[in-house]
N, C-alpha and C positions, 0 to 999 in steps of 0.2 A: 402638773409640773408648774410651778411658781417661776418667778421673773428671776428671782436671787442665787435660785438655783440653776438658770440657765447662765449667768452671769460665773457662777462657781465653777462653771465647763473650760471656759476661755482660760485661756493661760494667762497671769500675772500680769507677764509682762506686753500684753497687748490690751489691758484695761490702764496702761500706765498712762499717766498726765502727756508724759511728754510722746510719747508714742501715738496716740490719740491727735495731737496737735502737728506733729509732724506729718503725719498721714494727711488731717486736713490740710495741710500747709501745702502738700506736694499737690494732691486734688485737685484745690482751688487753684495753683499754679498753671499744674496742667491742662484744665478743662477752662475755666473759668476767667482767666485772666485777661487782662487787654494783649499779651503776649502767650499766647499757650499754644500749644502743639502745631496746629493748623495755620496760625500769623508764622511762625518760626519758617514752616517748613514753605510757606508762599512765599516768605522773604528770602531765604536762600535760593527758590528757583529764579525769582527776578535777579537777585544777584548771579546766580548763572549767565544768566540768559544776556547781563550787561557785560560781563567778562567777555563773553562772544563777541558784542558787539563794539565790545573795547580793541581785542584782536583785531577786527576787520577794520576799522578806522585806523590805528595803527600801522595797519601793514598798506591803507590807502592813500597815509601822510606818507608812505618812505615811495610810494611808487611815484606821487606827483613829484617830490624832492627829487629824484631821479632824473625826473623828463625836463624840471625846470633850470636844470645843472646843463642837460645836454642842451635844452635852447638857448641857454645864456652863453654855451661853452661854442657856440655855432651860427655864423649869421646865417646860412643854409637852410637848415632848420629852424631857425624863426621865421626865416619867412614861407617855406613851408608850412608853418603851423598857423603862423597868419592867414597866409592865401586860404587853407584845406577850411580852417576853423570860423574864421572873421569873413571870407571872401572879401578878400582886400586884393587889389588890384595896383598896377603901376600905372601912372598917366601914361594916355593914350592904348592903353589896352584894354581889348574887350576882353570878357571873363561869361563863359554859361555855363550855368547849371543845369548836367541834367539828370533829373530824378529821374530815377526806372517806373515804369506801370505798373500798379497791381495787376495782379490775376485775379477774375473774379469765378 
């Protein structure tokens, strides 16, 4: 069996110019490129994975917003928040801390 007659096998329209060039065109696209299948699909899980971590920051700005509404809406609470957070004290007061013990 000769070469021209394995080529006579093939159907027409998949020895055409442009068929041929498109095929390499999507190939080289997909395997080959600086952007092909595997870059594609890494970059979509990182963009996932930001989207997450867009949510949770999000929802950690509206919780501080929250707290710094109520201590500004209350001298109570800031100075609660003071004393707990800062250990700020008023003159002439003592203030102790006490940490609990581990167990070992």
């Amino acid at each position: 069996m000769a070469l021209p007659e394995v080529f006579d096998r093939v159907p027409r329209f998949l020895r055409s110019f442009y068929f041929l060039t498109g095929m390499t065109f999507l190939v080289w696209m997909t395997l080959f490129d600086a952007n092909d299948l595997l870059k594609q699909y890494e970059m979509y899980d990182k963009w996932r994975e930001l989207q997450v971590q867009k949510e949770y920051y999000t929802g950690k700005i509206a919780e501080v917003k929250k707290d710094r509404a109520e201590l500004l809406s209350s001298p109570e609470m800031l100075e609660k928040f003071a004393r707990e957070k800062y250990v700020m004290k008023r003159p002439g007061e003592d203030v102790f801390v006490l940490v609990p013990q581990e167990e070992e």
